[in-house]
C-alpha positions in Angstrom: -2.6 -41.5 -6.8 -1.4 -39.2 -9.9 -3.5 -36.0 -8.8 -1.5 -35.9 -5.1 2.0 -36.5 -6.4 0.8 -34.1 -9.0 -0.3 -31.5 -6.9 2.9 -31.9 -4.7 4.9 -31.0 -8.0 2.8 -27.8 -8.4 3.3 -26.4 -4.9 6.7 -27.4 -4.9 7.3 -25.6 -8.1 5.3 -22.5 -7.1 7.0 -22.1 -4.2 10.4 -21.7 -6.2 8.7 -19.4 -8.9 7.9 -17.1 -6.0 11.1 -17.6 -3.3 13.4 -16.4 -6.4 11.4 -12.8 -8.0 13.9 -11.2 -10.6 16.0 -14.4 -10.1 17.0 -13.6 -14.2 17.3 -10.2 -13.8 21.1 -8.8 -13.5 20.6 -6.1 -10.3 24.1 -3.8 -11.5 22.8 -3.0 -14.9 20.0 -2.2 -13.3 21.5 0.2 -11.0 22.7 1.8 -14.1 19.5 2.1 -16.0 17.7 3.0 -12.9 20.1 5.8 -12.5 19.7 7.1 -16.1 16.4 6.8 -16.4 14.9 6.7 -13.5 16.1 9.1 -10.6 16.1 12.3 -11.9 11.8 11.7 -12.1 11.8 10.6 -9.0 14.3 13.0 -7.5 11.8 16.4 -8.4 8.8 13.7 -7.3 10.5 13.2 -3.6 13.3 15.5 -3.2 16.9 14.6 -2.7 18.3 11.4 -4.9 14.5 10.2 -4.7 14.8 7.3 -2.9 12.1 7.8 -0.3 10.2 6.2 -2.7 11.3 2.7 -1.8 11.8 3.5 1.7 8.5 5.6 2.9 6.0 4.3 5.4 2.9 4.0 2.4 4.8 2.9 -0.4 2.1 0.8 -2.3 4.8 -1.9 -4.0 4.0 -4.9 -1.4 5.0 -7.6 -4.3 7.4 -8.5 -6.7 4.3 -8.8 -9.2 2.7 -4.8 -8.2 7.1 -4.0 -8.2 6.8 -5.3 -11.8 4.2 -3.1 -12.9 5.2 0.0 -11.8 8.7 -0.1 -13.7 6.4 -1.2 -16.9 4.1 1.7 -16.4 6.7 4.0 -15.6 8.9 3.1 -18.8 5.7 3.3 -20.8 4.7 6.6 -19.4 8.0 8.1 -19.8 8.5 6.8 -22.7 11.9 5.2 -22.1 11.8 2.3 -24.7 13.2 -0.4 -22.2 13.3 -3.8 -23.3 11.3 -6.8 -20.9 15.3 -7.3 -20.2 15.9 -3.8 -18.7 12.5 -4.2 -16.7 13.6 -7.1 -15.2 17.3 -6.0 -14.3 15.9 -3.1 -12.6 13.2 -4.8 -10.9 16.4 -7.1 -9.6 18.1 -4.1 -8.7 15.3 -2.4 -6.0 14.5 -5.9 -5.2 18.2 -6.6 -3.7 18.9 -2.9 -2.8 15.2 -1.9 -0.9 12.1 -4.6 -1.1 13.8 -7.9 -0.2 11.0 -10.0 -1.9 11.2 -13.8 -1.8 
C-alpha cells in the first residue's frame, strides 16, 4: 500500500514544482537586469525596445525549463557574469511580464 500513497506524494509534489516556475525568483530586479543587460542586444536583434522577442508568432521559449536556458546561454555568450540568482529573477521577470508559465 506504500508505493500508491507514495506515488500520490510524487505527483502531488510535481505538480507544485511545475504550477510555480521562478516562484524564487524576484521579477523587479529582474526588470532591472534585464534592462541593463539584456535590451540593448536584443533591441539591434529586433528593432525598437526588442521585445518582439517574447511576443512574436515563432518564438521557440514554449517552457519555463527552454525559458531557463536561453537567459543561461545568453549570459554565458555575452559574457555578463550573472549569478544563478540574477538568472532566476529575470526568468521571473518575462515569466510575469510575457510567457505566463504555470
Amino acid at each position: 500500500m506504500k508505493s500508491p500513497t507514495l506515488l500520490l506524494a510524487l505527483t502531488i509534489l510535481a505538480g507544485a514544482v511545475q504550477a510555480a516556475p521562478f516562484a524564487d525568483g524576484k521579477p523587479a530586479h529582474g526588470k532591472a537586469l534585464h534592462n541593463q543587460d539584456c535590451v540593448a542586444c536584443h533591441a539591434r536583434r529586433y528593432g525598437g525596445d526588442g521585445s518582439i522577442m517574447y511576443t512574436r508568432q515563432d518564438h521557440t521559449i514554449k517552457n519555463p525549463t527552454s525559458l531557463a536556458q536561453r537567459i543561461n546561454t545568453c549570459n554565458a555568450n555575452l559574457g555578463n557574469k550573472l549569478f544563478p540568482e540574477d538568472e532566476a529573477d529575470i526568468g521571473a521577470y518575462l515569466n510575469q511580464t510575457y510567457y505566463k508559465f504555470r
